[in-house]
FIKEMAR-111839 format. One line per 5 residues: their letters; for each residue x, y, z of C-alpha. Coordinates in nm, 4 decimals, always signed. Example, Ala and Ser with C-alpha at 12.3 -4.5 7.8 and 13.67 -1.06 7.14 Angstrom:
<sites>
AS> +1.2300/-0.4500/+0.7800; +1.3670/-0.1060/+0.7140
</sites>
This chain:
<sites>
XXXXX> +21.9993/+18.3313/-2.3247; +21.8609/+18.4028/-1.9600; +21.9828/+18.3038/-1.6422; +21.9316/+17.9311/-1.7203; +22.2156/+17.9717/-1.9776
XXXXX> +22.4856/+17.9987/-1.6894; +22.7025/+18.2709/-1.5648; +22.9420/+18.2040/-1.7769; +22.7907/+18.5111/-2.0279; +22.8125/+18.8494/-1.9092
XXXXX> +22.5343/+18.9123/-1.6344; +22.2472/+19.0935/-1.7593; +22.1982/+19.4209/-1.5478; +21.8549/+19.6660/-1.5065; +21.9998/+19.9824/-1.4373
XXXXX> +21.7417/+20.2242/-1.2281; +21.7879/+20.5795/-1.0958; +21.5794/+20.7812/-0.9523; +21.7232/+21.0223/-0.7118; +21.6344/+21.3226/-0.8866
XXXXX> +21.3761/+21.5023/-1.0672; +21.4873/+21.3217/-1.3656; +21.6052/+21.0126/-1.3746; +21.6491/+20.6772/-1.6430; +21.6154/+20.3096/-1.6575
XXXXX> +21.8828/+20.1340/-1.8528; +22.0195/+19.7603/-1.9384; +22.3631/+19.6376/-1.9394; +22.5274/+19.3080/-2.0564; +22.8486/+19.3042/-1.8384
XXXXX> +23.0076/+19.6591/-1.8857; +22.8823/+19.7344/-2.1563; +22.5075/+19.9867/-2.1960; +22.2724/+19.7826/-2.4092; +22.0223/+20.1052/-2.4178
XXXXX> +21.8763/+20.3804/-2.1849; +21.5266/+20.5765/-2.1509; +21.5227/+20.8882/-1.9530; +21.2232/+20.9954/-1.7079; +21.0763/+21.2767/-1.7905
XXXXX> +21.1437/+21.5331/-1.5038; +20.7957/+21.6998/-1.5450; +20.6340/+21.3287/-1.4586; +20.5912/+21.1174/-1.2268; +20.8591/+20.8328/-1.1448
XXXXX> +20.5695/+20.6200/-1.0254; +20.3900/+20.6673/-1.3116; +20.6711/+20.6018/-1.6075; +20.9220/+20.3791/-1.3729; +20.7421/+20.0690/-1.4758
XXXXX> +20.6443/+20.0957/-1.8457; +20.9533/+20.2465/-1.9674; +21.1318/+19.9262/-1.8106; +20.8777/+19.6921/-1.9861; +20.9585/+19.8697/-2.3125
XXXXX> +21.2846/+19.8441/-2.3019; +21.2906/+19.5066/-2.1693; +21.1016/+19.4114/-2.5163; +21.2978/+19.6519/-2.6965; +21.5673/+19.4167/-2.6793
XXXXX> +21.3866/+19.0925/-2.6528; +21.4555/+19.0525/-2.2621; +21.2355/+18.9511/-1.9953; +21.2439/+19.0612/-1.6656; +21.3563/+18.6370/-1.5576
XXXXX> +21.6537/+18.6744/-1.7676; +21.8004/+18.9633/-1.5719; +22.1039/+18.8549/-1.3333; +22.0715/+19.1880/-1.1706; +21.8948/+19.4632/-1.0692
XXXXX> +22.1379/+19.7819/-1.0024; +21.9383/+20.1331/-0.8203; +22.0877/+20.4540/-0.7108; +21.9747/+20.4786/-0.3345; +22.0383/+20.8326/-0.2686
XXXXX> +22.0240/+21.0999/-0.1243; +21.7589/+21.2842/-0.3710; +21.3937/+21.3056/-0.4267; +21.2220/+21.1289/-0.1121; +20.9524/+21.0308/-0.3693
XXXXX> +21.1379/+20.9110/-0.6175; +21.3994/+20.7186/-0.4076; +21.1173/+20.4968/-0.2622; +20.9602/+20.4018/-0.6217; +21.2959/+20.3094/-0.7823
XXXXX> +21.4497/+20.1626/-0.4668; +21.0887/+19.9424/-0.3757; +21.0450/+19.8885/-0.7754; +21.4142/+19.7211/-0.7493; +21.3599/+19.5489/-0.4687
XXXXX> +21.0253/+19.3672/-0.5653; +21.1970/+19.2821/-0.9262; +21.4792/+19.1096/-0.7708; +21.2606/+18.9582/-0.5045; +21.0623/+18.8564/-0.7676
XXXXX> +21.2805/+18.7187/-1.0558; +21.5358/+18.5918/-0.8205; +21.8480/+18.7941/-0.9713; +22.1358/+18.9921/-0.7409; +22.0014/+19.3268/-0.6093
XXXXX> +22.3007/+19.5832/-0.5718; +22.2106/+19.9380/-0.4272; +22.4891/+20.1923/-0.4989; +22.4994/+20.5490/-0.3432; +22.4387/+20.7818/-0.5718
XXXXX> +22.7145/+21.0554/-0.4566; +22.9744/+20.7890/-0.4980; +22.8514/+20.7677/-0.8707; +22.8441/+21.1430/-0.8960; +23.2255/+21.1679/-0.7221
XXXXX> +23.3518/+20.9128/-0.9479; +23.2456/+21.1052/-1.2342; +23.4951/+21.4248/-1.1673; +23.7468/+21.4420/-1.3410; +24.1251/+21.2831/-1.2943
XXXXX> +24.2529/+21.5978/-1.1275; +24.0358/+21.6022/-0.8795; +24.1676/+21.4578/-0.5464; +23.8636/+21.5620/-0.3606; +23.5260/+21.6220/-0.4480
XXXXX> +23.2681/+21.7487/-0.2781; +22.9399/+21.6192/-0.3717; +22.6243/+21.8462/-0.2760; +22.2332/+21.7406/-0.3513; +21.9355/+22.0115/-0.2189
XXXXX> +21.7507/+21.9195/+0.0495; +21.5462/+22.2481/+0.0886; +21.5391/+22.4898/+0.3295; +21.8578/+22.6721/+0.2398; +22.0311/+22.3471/+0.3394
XXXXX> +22.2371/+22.1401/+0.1006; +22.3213/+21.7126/+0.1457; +22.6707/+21.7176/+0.1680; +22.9534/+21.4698/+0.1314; +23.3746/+21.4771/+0.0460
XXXXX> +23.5333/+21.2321/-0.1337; +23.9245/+21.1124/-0.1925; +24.0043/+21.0195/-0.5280; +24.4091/+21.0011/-0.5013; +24.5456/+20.7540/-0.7763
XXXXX> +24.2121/+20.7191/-0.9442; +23.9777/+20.5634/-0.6610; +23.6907/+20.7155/-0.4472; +23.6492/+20.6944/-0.0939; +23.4143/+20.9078/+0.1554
XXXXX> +23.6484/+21.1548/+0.3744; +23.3282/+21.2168/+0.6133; +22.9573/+21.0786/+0.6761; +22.6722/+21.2096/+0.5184; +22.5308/+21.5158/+0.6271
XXXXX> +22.2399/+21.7876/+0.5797; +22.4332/+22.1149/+0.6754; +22.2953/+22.4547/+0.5936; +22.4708/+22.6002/+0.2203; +22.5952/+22.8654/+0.4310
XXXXX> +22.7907/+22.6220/+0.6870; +22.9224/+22.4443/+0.4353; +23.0476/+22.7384/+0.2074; +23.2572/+22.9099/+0.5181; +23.4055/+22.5446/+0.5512
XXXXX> +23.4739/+22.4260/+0.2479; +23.8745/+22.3322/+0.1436; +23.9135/+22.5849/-0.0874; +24.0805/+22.3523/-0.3465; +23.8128/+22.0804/-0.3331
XXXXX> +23.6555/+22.0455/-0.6484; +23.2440/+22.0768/-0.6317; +22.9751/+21.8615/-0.8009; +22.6689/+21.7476/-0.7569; +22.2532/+21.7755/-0.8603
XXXXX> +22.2802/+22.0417/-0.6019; +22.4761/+22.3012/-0.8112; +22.1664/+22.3757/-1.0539; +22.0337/+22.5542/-0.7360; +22.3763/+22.6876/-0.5669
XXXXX> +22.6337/+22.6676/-0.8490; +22.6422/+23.0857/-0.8563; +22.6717/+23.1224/-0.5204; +22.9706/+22.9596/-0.5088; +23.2730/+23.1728/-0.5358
XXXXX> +23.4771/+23.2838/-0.8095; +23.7541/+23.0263/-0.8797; +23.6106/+22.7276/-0.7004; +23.6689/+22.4253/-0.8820; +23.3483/+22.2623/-1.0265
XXXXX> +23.2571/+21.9602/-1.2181; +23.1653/+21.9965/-1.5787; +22.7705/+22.0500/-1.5189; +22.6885/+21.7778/-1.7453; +22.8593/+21.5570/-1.4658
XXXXX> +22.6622/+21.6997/-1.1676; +22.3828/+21.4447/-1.1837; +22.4963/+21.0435/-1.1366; +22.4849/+20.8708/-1.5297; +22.4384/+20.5302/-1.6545
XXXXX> +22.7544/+20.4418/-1.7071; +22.9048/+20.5176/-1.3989; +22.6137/+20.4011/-1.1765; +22.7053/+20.0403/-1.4244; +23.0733/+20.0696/-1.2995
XXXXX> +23.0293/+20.0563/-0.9420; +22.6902/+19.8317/-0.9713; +22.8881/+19.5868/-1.1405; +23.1988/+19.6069/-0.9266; +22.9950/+19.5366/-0.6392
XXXXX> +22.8502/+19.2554/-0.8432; +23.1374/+19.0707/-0.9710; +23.2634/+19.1150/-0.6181; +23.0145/+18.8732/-0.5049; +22.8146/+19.1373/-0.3047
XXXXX> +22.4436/+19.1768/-0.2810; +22.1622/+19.3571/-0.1382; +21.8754/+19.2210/+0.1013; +21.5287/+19.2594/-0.0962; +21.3658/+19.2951/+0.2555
XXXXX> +21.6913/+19.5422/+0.4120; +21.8037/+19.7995/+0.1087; +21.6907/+20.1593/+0.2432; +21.6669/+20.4500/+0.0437; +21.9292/+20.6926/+0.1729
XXXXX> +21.7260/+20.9247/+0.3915; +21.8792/+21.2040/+0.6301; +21.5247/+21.3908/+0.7042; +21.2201/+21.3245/+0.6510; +20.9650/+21.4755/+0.3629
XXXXX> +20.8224/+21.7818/+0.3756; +20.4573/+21.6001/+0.4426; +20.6119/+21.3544/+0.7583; +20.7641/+21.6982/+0.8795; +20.4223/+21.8980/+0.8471
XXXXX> +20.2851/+21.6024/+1.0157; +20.5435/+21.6476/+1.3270; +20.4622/+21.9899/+1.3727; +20.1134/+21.9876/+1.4032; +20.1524/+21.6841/+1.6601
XXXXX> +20.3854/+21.9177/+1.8463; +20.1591/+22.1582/+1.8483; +19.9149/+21.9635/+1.9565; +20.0967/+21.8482/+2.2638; +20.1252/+21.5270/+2.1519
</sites>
């Protein structure tokens, strides 16, 4: 019941994310979640990315030819952990031949909030008392991005904020009480981008007939890590 069966079945899906400290590795036939494994936050993605997909690949009598698609959360998040899950996703599909459909993972986490919320700010750490930041429209049920991407220090963004936008995001587990009283935030079990949701838009994409280059998909970087940037000043002060 593979790929040679037709596409006339609901496409198989491997669902990877790994834009956090956490992260999971699921399966999906059409819409619907077939099972899911979580990373353990206190490991390694590079280490657990690859078994826990084999296991559950056998745990339901899959293998990795029969997949239609592979489906990874490209950021922003962990710089580490964004390169293993977006290179393990790319190499799979490169490798099996199936669709390869990169989603952004504060689209996922938008489209969680819930129905009331016509905008959404979506905030992820990126150290140095600066936040990833990014607003969302949701009017009649949809998501859109109001502005680009951004790092912006917490501070920046707190004095700008719309005071009725709603706020989610992995960043809140850091800056959720420094928020104000009566700000508008996202259940905190929503804050972090789930299977379900990251299947949605995955498959949307997918039944839309779009697709990812193996060779092109980029994790979502807006700095570099904390090594490239130790690097950068030493060169500097090097005079180099």
């Amino acid at each position: 019941m593979g790929k040679a069966g037709g596409m006339a079945e609901a496409p198989r899906l491997l669902i990877l994310e790994t834009s956090g400290r956490g992260g999971f590795v699921a399966l999906a036939q059409g819409p619907e979640l077939c099972g899911v494994r979580r990373l353990d936050e206190a490991r390694r993605h590079a280490r657990d990315l690859a078994p826990a997909t084999a296991e559950l690949l056998a745990a339901h009598g899959w293998k990795a030819r029969d997949l239609n698609g592979v489906i990874v959360g490209r950021g922003p998040g962990s710089y580490t952990g964004l390169r293993v899950g977006v290179m393990s996703a790319k190499t799979l599909a490169y490798a099996v031949g199936c669709a390869l459909i990169g989603v952004e993972t504060f689209a996922v986490v938008a489209a969680q909030a819930p129905g009331g919320a016509d905008r959404v700010d979506v905030l992820a750490d990126a150290q140095q008392e600066k936040v990833y930041v990014q607003s969302f429209g949701r009017e009649g049920g949809g998501g859109r991005p109001l502005d680009e991407l951004a790092v912006r220090p917490f501070a920046d963004w707190l004095a700008g904020r719309t005071s009725d936008a709603w706020v989610s995001g992995p960043g809140l587990h850091r800056w959720a009480a420094k928020l104000p009283a009566g700000a508008p935030v996202v259940d905190a079990a929503l804050w972090d981008p789930r299977p379900e949701c990251l299947l949605r838009l995955g498959l949307d994409r997918y039944t839309a007939g779009e697709r990812d280059d193996p060779f092109g998909l980029e994790p979502l970087y807006l700095r570099p890590s904390s090594a490239e940037e130790q690097h950068r000043a030493r060169q500097g002060g090097n005079g180099s």
